[in-house]
C-alpha positions as CSV (number, residue, x, y, z in Angstrom):
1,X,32.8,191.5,-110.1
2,X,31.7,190.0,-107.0
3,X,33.6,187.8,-105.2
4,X,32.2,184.0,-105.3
5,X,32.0,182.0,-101.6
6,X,32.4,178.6,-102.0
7,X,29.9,176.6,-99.2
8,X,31.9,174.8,-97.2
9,X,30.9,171.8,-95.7
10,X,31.1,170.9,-91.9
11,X,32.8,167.9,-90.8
12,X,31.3,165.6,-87.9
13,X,32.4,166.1,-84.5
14,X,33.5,162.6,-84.2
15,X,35.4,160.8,-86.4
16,X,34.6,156.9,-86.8
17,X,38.1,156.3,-85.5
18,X,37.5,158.3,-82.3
19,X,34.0,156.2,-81.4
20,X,36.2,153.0,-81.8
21,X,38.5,154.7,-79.7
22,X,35.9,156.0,-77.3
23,X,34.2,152.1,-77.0
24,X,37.7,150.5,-76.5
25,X,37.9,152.7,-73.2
26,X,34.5,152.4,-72.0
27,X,34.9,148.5,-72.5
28,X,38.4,148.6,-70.1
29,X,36.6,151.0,-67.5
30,X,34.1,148.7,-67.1
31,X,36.3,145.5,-67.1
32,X,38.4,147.6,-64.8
33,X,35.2,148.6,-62.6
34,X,34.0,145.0,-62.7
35,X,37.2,143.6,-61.4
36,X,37.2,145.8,-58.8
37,X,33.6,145.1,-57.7
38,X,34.1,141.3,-57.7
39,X,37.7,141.5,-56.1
40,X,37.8,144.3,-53.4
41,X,35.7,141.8,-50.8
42,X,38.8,139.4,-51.4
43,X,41.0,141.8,-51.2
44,X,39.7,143.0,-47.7
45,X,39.5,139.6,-46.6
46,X,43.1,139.0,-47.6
47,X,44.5,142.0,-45.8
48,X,42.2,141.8,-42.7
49,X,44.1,138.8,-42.4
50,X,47.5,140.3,-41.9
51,X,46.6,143.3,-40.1
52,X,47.3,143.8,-36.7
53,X,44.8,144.1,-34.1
54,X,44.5,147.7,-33.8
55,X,44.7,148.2,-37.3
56,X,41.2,146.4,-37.5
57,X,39.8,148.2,-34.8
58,X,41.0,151.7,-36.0
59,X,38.9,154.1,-36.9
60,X,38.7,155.6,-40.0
61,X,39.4,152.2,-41.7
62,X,43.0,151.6,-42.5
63,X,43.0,149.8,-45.8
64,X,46.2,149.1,-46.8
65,X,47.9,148.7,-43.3
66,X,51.5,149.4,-42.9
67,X,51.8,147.1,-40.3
68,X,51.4,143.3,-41.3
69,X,51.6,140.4,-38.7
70,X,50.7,136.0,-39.2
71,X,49.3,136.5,-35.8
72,X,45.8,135.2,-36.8
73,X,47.0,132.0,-38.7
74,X,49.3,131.0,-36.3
75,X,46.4,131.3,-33.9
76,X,44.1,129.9,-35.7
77,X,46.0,126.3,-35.9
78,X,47.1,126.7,-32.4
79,X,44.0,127.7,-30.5
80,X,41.9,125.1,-32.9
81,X,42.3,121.7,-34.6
82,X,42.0,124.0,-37.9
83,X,44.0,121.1,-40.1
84,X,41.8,118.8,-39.0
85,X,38.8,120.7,-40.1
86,X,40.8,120.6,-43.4
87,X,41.3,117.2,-43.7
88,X,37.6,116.6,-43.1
89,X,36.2,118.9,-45.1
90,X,38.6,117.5,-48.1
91,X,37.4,113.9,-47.5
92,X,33.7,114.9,-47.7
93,X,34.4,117.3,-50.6
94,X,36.0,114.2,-52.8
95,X,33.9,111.0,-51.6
96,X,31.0,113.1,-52.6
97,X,32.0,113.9,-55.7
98,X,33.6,110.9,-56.4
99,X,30.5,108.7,-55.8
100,X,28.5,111.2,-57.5
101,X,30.7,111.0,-60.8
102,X,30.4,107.0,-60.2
103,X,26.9,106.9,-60.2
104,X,26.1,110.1,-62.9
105,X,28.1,109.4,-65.6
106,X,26.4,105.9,-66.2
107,X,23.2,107.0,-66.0
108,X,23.7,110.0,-68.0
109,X,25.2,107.7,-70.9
110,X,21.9,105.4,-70.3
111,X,19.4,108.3,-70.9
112,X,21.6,109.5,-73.4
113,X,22.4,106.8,-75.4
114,X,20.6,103.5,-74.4
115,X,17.2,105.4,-73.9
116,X,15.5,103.4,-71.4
117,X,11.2,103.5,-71.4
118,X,10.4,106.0,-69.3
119,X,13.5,108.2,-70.2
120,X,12.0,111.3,-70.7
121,X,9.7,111.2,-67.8
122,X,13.2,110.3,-65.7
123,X,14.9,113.4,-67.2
124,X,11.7,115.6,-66.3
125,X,12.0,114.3,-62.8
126,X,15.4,115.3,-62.6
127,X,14.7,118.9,-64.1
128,X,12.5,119.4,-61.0
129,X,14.6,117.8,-58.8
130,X,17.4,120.4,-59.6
131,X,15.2,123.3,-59.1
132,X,13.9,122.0,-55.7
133,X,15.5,124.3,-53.2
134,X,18.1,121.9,-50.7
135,X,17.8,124.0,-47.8
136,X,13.7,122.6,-47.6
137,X,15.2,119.0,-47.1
138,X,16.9,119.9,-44.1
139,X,13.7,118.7,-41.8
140,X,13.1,115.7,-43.6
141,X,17.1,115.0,-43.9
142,X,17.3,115.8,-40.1
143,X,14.8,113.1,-39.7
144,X,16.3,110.4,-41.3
145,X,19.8,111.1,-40.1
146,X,18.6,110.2,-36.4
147,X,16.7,107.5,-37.1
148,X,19.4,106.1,-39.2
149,X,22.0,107.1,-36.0
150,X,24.4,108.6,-38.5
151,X,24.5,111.9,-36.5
152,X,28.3,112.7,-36.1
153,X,28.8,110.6,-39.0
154,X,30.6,111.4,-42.3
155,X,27.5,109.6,-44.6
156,X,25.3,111.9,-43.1
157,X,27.1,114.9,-45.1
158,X,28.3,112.6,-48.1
159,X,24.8,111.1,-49.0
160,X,22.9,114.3,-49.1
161,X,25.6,116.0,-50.9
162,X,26.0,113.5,-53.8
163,X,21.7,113.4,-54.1
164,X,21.9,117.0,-54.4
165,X,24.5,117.0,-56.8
166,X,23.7,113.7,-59.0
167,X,20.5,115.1,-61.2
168,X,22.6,118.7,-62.0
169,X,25.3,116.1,-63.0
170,X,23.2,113.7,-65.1
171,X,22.1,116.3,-66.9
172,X,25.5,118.2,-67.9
173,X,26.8,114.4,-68.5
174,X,23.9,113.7,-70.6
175,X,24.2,116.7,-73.1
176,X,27.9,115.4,-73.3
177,X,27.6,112.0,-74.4
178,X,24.5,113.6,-76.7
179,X,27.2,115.8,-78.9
180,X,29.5,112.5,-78.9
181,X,29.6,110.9,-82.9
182,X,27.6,107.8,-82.5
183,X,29.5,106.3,-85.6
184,X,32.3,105.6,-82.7
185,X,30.2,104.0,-80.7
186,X,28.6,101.7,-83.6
187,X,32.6,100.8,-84.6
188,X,33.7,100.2,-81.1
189,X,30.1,97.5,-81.6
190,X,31.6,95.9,-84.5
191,X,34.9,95.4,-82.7
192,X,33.4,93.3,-79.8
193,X,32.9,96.1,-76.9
194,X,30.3,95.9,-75.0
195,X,28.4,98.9,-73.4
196,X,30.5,98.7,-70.0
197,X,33.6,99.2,-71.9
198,X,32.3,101.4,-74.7
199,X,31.7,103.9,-71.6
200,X,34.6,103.6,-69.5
201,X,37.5,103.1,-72.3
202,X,35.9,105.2,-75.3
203,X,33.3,108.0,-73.9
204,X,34.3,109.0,-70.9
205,X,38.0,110.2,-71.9
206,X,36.6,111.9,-74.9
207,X,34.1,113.6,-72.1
208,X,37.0,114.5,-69.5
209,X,36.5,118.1,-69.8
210,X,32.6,117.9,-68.9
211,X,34.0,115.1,-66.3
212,X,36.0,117.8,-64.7
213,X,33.8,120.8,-64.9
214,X,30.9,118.8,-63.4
215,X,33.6,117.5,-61.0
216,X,34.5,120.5,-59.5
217,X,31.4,122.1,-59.2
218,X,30.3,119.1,-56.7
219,X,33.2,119.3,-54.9
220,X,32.9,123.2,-54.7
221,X,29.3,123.0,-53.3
222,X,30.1,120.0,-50.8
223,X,33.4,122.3,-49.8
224,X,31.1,125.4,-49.5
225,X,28.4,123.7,-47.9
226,X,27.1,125.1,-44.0
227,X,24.0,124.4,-43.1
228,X,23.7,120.3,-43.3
229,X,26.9,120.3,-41.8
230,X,26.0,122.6,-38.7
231,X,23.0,120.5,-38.5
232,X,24.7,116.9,-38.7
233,X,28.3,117.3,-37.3
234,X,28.3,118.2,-33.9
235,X,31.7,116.5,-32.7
236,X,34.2,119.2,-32.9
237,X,36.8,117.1,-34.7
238,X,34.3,115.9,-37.3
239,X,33.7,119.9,-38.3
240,X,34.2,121.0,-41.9
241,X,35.6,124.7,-42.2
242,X,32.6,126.5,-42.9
243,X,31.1,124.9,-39.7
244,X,34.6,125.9,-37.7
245,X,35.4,129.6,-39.1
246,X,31.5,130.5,-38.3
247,X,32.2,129.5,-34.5
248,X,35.7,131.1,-34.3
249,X,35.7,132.6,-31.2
250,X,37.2,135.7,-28.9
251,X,39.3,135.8,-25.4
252,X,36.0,137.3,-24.0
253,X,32.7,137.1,-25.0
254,X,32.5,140.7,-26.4
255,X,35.4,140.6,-28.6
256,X,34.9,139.5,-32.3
257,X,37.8,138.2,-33.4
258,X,37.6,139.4,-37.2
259,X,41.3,139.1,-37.5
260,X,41.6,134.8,-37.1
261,X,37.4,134.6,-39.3
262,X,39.4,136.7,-42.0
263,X,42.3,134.1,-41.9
264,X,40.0,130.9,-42.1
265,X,38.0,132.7,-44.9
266,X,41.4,132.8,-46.7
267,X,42.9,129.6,-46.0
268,X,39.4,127.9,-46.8
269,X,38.8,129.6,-50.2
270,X,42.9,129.2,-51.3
271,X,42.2,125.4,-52.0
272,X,39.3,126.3,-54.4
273,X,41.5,128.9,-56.0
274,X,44.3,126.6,-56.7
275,X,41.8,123.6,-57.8
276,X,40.0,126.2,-60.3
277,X,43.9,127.2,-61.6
278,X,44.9,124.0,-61.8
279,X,42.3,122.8,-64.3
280,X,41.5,126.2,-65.7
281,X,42.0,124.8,-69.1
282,X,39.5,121.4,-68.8
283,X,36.9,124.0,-67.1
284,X,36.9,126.1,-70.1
285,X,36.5,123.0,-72.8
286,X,34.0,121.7,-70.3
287,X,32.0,125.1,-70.2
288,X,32.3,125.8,-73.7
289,X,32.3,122.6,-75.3
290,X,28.5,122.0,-74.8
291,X,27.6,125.7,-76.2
292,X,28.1,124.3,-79.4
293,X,26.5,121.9,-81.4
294,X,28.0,119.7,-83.9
């Protein structure tokens, strides 16, 4: 009687629980390897900052020095009116975006709402106005500036940066006040507002997120700005601090003094970091609020 062999059948070499598996650590690696590539520049900075000189000037690189000193901050608010630079480039930063809000807002609720003839021609303009590179209005800016005299003059970084700002702000505002229920608006009619107050005690704190988000992203670019302010700012106490950390200078004219650049990057970016944390959760309404429609 022979002797019956059952087939037997052979499983899969991965299981579905092992792919999920698998994927989860693929997806951490490369959040991992992400972090790593956006961080490790800030990183450096931040540690260039505290390293002694030698430690910079040591070969192979020393990454994670040993030694750590405030040598380079200290210096860099002794040798140079670095708070000042601070001060100024805060006052630009806000009037910019302050006067930009001022003027945006309103005219984003006007195309938006009141649609004026002409509107969509207006919001075509400003389209092509926000993809205009700024750095090509630097002639005709430079122009203006003299024969208006306001060389060495805040306006002459303040105006530029809230024209440059405004149409990427009427248009955020504009897709904001667009999602808005009109049936407020229409009660807010019967009660006896007017348009005025309609925008300034209705929409606009139901828009505070977009308000904030659009906000900081002006006064980000007016902070971050370099190249009207090398161009238009030529006192040395007028400087903002991407004007003063790119002429940081040495003892001598053959040292590069990498140690007190590193230190102005940091204290330059830390009020950015702060102003993103402090309204991290408005930013993230703001951003995701007009990805949705309803």
């Amino acid at each position: 009687m022979s002797q019956q062999i059952s087939p037997t059948l052979s499983t899969p070499s991965t299981t579905p629980s092992s792919r999920v598996r698998f994927g989860k650590v693929a997806f951490w690696l490369a959040v991992v390897a992400l972090c790593v590539f956006c961080l490790a520049p800030i990183l450096w900075q931040v540690l260039t900052s505290f390293k002694v000189n030698e430690d910079i000037a040591a070969l192979p690189n020393i990454y994670f020095p040993s030694r750590l000193t405030v040598a380079h901050y200290v210096e860099l608010f002794t040798r140079r009116p670095f708070l000042r630079y601070i001060l100024n480039s805060a006052f630009v930063s806000l009037a910019s975006t302050a006067v930009c809000l001022a003027i945006g807002a309103p005219a984003a609720y006007a195309l938006a709402r009141l649609r004026p003839l002409g509107g969509k021609v207006i919001q075509a303009g400003i389209v092509l106005v926000t993809l205009f590179p700024g750095i090509l209005l630097l002639q005709g800016l430079l122009e203006i500036v003299q024969w208006l005299r306001l060389g060495n003059n805040y306006l002459a970084l303040i105006i530029p940066y809230t024209a440059i700002n405004l149409p990427l702000t009427i248009l955020v505002m504009r897709s904001f006040f667009q999602q808005l229920p009109k049936d407020l608006e229409d009660a807010a009619k019967v009660d006896g507002y007017n348009t005025w107050q309609m925008l300034t005690q209705i929409v606009l704190p139901l828009t505070l997120p977009a308000l904030v988000t659009t906000g900081i992203l002006t006064f980000i670019f007016a902070w971050n700005e370099f190249i009207f302010a090398l161009s238009f700012i030529t006192e040395e106490t007028m400087k903002t601090i991407p004007v003063a950390s790119a002429q940081i200078g040495g003892t001598s004219v053959f040292e590069v003094p990498y140690g007190p650049i590193a230190a102005a990057t940091v204290v330059g970016t830390l009020p950015l970091v702060l102003l993103v944390l402090l309204f991290q959760r408005k930013i993230v309404q703001g951003l995701t609020a007009g990805a949705v429609k309803g």
